[in-house]
N, C-alpha and C positions, 0 to 999 in steps of 0.2 A: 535238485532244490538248492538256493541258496539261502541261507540265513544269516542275519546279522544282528549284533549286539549294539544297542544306543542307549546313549544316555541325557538327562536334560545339562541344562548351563544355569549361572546364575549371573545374573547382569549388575556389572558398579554400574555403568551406563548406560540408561536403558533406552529402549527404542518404544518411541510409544506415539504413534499417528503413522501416517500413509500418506505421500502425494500420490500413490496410484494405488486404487482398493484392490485393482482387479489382480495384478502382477506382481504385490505385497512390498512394492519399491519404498522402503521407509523416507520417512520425511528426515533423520537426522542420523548420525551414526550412534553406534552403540561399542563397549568389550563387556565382554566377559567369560569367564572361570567355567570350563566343564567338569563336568562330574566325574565320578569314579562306579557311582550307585543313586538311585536303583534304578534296575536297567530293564531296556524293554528289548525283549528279539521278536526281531521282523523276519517271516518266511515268503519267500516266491516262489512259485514250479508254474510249471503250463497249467490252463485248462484252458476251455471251451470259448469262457468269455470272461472278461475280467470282472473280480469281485471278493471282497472285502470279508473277513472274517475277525473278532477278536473276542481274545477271553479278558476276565475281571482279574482281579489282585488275587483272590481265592482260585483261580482255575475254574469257574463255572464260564459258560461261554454268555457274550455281550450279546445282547440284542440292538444294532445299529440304527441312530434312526434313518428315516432319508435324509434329515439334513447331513449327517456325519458322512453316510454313503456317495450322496452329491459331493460331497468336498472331494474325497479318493478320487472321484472321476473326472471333476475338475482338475484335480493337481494332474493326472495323467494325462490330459488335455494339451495344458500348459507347458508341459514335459514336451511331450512333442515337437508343441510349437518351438521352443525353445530346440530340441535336436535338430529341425527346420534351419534353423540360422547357422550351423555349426558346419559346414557343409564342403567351406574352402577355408575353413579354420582346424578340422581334428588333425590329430595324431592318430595314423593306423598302424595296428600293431598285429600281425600274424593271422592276418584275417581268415575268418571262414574258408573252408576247403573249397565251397560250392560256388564262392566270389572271388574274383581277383580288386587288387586294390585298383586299378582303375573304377571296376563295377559298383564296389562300395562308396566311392565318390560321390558318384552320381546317382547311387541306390537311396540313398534317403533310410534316415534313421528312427525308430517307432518305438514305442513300448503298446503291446496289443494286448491279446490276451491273457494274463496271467491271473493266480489266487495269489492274493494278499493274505498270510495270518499275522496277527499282532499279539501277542502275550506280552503284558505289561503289568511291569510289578510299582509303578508310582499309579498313587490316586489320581484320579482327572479333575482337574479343574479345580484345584487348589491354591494355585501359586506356586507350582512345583514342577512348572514347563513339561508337564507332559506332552503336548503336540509338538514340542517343539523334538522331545527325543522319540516320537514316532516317526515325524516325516525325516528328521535327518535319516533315521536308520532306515524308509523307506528310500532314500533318494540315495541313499549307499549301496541299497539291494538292487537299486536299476544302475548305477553307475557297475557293477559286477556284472551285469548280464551284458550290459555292451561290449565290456574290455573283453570277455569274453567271444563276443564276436568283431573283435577284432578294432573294434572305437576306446583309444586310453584315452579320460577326461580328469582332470588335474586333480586336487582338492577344491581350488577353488570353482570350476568349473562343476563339479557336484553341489556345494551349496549353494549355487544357484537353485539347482533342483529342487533343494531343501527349502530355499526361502519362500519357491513357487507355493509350498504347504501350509509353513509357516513361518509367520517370517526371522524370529530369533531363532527358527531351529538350523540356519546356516551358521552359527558358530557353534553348533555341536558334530560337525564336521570333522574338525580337526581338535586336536588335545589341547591342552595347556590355554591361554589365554589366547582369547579369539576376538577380532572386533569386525563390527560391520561397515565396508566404506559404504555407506548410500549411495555416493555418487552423484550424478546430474541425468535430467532426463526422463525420459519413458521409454526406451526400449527395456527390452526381456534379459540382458545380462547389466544393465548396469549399478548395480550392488551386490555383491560379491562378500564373502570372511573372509579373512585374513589372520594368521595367527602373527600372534604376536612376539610369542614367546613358547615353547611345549610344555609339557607338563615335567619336567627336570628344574627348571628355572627356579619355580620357588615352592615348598611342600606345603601350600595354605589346606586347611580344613574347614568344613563346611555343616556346623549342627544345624540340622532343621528346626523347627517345632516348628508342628501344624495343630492350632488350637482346634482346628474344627474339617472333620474330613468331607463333609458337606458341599457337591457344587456348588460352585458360586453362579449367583442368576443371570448373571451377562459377562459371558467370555472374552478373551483378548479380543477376536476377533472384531467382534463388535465393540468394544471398549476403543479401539481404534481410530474406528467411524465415527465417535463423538468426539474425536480429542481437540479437534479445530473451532468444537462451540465453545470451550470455556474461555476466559478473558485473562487466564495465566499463560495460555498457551505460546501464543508468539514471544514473549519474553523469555520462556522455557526453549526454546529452538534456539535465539540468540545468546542463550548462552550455553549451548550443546558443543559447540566449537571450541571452546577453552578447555571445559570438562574433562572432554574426550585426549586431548592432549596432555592436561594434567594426570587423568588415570594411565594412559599409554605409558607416560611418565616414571611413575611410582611403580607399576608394574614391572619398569625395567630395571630400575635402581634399586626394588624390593623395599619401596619409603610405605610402610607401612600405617602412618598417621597419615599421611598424605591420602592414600588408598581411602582410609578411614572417613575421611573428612569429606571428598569429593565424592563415594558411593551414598553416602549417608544422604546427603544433601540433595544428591539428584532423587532417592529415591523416595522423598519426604515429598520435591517438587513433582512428582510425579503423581504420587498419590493427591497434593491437592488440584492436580488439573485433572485427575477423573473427579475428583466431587465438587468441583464446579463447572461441570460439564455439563448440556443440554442432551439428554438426564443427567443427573448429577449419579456418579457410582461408588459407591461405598463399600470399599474393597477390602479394610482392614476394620475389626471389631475391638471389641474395650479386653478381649489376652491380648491381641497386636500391641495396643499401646499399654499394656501392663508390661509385657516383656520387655518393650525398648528403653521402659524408665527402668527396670533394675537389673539390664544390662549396662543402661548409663551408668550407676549407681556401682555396679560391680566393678566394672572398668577403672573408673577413679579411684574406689578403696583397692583395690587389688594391682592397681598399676598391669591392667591385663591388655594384650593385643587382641583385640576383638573389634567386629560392626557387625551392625546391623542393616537388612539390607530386604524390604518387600516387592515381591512383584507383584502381579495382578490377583491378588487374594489374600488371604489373612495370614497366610505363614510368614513364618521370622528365618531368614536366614542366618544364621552365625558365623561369618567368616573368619575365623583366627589361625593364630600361628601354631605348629607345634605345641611350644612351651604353653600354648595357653590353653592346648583342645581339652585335658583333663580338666580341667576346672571347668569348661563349658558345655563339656559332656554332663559333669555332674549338676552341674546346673539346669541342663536341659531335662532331665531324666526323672528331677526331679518335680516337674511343674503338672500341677494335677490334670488329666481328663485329656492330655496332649499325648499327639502319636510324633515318634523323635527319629529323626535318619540320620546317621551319621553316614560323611560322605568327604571325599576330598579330592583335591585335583586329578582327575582323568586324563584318559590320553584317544576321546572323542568312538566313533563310530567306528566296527570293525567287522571284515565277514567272519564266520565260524564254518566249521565243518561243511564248505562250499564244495556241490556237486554239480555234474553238467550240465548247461540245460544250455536251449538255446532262443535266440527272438526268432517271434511268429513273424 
């Protein structure tokens, strides 16, 4: 059996529309910050035929629906197809006793039959990138069983894998700050993470507050597929290009107003092109915009390093410095009826207590 530890990210830049739905090719590029916590481990061993298990936050076991079941099968689909192209491009490393590297050339690369378990200690579908630290940590448990027979694929050649699932979960990949090139195109590897920098570079911390543990009624996923009807949206593309290089930026230089300034603002622009989108999607509620006013408020009297920062749901991110996490711990901790993660730069997906197994 192998198992692995993942975790989710949280985006200054975020990614949000599809030129291609099927292959999760984003429309624009993206970075951001992985996590340290809270983490999901993925198991794989053989079985019969491939198939999906996962438990809840509590340890009682999930009940999948099909649609969730269909996605696994898809992404292992796609995986495939994708090992398919790889063919006079891998790296072979100590291959199988029962193949010579010649053979594995020509042998063709598969993920078959395995069990998939998922124990997962974040909420689903909160704004707290859970899919995104499932599939990285699934696409880290098959990049293991290849190298094991004998196929080494890079980092960035694993989130590929990762983005096949979902698409921000290729920068929980690798540690430290991660961004996505989109790229050009539609084939199957052209968007890729890239880190930017590891998790040594700079010690940022990450308070959550989740006002509300509640699915939210329409997922990234599909929050995706509408992003091309609102009439903010091309203007938000054109200016992804700048963004994305000013946070690269600050990231490097450690310009922490900068950081501030440019995450803040994409991710205000982002929240109004889902709620002028065809449906309109209403992602953050009235604690979203209660916290970001007296986090503003804080920030100014306090002279404190802080942002704020939503993805696709009502949680608050709190990105700050050292000097500032105690004061925003207690600030978080103390906001009624809210569940709080405290969390900081990571250093991405990892195997654990990895034992033999081999592809079917």
């Amino acid at each position: 059996m192998i198992s692995v530890i993942s975790t989710p990210n949280i985006a200054f830049t975020k990614y949000w529309g599809n030129r291609n739905e099927n292959l999760r090719l984003p429309a624009n590029d993206s970075l951001s910050m992985t996590l340290d916590s809270p983490t999901v481990r993925i198991s794989i061993e053989p079985a019969e035929t491939f198939s999906v298990r996962s438990w809840n936050v509590d340890g009682s076991e999930k009940t999948l629906s099909e649609k969730n079941i269909a996605r696994f099968h898809c992404h292992r689909e796609l995986v495939n197809r994708y090992l398919a192209t790889l063919q006079t491009e891998v790296s072979i490393i100590q291959p199988s006793p029962r193949l010579s590297k010649k053979s594995l050339r020509g042998a063709g690369w598969s993920i078959s039959n395995y069990q998939l378990s998922i124990r997962s200690q974040i909420p689903s579908a909160i704004g707290l990138a859970s899919s995104a630290a499932v599939f990285s940590g699934v696409a880290k448990a098959y990049g293991e069983l290849l190298r094991r027979e004998g196929l080494e694929l890079t980092d960035e050649q694993i989130s590929i894998i990762a983005r096949l699932g979902s698409g921000s979960a290729c920068r929980s990949i690798q540690g430290g700050f991660v961004a996505i090139d989109a790229g050009i195109g539609d084939t199957i590897d052209s968007a890729k993470a890239v880190q930017i920098a590891d998790n040594d570079h700079w010690p940022l911390h990450d308070i959550v507050i989740a006002p509300s543990l509640e699915e939210k009624k329409v997922g990234s996923t599909e929050g995706h597929r509408f992003a091309h009807t609102s009439p903010c949206y091309a203007e938000r593309l054109r200016q992804m290009s700048r963004r994305q290089r000013e946070c690269i930026n600050a990231i490097r230089t450690r310009d922490f107003e900068k950081l501030q300034r440019v995450s803040e603002k994409d991710a205000l622009d982002l929240h109004k092109v889902a709620e002028t989108s065809n449906p309109p999607l209403q992602y953050l509620n009235q604690e979203t915009h209660r916290i970001i006013g007296e986090i503003e408020t804080l920030r100014k009297e306090e002279h404190l390093a802080v942002l704020f920062t939503m993805d696709a749901g009502p949680t608050v991110h709190l990105v700050c410095t050292e000097e500032s996490r105690d004061r925003i711990a207690r600030y978080a901790h103390n906001q009624p009826h809210c569940t709080v993660f405290e969390t900081k730069v990571g250093s991405g997906a990892h195997c654990q207590h990895a034992s033999t197994s081999t592809l079917s």
